[in-house]
TORKOL-4160 file (C-alpha; in steps of 0.2 Angstrom, whole numbers, padded with zeros to 4 digits, m for minus):
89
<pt num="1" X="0003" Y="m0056" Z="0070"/>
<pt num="2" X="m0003" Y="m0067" Z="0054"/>
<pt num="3" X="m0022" Y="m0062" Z="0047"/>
<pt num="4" X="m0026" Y="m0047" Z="0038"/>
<pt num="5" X="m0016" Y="m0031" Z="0037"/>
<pt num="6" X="m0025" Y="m0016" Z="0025"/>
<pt num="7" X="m0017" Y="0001" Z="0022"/>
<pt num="8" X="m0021" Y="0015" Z="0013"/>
<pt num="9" X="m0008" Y="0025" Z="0009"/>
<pt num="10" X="m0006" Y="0041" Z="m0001"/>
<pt num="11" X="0010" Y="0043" Z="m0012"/>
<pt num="12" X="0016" Y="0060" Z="m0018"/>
<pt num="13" X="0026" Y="0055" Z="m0034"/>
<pt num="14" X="0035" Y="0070" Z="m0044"/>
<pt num="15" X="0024" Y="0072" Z="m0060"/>
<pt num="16" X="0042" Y="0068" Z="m0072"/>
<pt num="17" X="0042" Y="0051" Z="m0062"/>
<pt num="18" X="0023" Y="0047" Z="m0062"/>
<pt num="19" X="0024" Y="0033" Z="m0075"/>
<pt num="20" X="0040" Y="0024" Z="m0067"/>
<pt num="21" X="0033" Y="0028" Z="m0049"/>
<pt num="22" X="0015" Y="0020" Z="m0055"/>
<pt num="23" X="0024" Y="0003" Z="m0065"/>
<pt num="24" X="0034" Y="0000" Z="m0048"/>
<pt num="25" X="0019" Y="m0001" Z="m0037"/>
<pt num="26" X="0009" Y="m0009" Z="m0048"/>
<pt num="27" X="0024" Y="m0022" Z="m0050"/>
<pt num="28" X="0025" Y="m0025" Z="m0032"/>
<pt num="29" X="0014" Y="m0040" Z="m0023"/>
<pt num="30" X="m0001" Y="m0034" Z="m0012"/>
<pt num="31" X="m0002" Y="m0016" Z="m0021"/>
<pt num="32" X="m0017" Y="m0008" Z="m0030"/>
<pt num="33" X="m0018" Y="0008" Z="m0036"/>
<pt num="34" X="m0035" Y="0016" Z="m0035"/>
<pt num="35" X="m0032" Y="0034" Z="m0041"/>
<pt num="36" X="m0018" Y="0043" Z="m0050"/>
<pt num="37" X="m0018" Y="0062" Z="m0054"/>
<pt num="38" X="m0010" Y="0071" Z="m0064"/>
<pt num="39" X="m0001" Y="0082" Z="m0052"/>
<pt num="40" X="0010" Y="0064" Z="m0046"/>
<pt num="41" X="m0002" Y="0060" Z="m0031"/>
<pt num="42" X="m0006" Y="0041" Z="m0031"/>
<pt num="43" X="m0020" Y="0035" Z="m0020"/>
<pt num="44" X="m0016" Y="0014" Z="m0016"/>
<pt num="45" X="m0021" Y="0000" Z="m0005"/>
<pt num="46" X="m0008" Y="m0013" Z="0002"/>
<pt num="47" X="m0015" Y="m0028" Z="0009"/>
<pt num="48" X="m0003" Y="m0041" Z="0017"/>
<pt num="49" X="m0002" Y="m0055" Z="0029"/>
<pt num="50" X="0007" Y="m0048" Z="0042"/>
<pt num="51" X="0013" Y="m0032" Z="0051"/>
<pt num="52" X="0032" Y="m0033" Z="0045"/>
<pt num="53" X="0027" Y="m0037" Z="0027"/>
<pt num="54" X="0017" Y="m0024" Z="0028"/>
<pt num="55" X="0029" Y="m0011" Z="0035"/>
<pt num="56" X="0041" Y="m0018" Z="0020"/>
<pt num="57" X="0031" Y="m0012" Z="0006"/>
<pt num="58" X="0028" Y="0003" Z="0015"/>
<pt num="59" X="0045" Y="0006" Z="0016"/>
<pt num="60" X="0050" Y="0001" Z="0000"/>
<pt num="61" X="0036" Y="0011" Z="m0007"/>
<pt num="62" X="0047" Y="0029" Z="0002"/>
<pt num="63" X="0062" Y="0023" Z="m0006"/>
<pt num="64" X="0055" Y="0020" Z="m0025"/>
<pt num="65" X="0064" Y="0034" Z="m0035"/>
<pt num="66" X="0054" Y="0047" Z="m0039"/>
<pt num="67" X="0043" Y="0047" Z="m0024"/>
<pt num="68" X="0042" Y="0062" Z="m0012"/>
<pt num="69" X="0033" Y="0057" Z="m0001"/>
<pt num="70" X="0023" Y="0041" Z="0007"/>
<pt num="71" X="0010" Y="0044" Z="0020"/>
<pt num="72" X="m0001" Y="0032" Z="0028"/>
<pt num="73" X="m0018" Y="0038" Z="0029"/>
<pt num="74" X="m0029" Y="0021" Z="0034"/>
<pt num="75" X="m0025" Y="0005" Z="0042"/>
<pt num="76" X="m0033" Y="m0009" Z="0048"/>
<pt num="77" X="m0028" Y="m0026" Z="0055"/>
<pt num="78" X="m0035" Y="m0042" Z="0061"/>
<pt num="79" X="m0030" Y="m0061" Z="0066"/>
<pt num="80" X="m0033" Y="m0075" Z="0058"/>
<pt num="81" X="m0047" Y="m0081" Z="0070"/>
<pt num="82" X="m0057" Y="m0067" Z="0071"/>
<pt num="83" X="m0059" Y="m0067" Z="0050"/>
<pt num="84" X="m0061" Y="m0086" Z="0051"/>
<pt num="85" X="m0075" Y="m0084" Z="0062"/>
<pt num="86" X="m0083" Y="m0067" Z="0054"/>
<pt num="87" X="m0081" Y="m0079" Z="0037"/>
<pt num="88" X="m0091" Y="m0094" Z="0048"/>
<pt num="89" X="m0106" Y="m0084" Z="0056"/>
């Protein structure tokens, strides 16, 4: 389904990877990173067109070295009419 697909995902980086783990995201299309801490937790939003792309970066985002762990905490999703007509009203 094509529209709007948000996530917000909490990535558990380990604190020697941080900086590699952080330039990766920030690197990859549709990714922002709103929080980092110290201790390797990284707090993002992944907003894409679709289902599967979004399940892509969410995938890739488990397989960038240095991460431990990738959990989806928030998602939300609509079609392309219903935004066009939210943006019309």
């Amino acid at each position: 389904m094509s529209g709007i697909h948000v996530s917000g995902v909490l990535v558990h980086a380990h604190p020697k990877y941080l900086e590699n783990v952080r330039t990766q995201l920030e690197s990859t299309p549709g990714v922002e990173i709103e929080t980092v801490t110290s201790a390797g937790r990284l707090i993002t939003v992944v907003e894409r067109p679709t289902n599967h792309e979004l399940a892509d970066v969410f995938t890739d985002m488990q397989n960038t070295a240095g991460v431990l762990s990738a959990s989806l905490v928030y998602h939300y999703s609509d079609d392309e009419d219903a935004v066009d007509q939210e943006i019309k009203s």
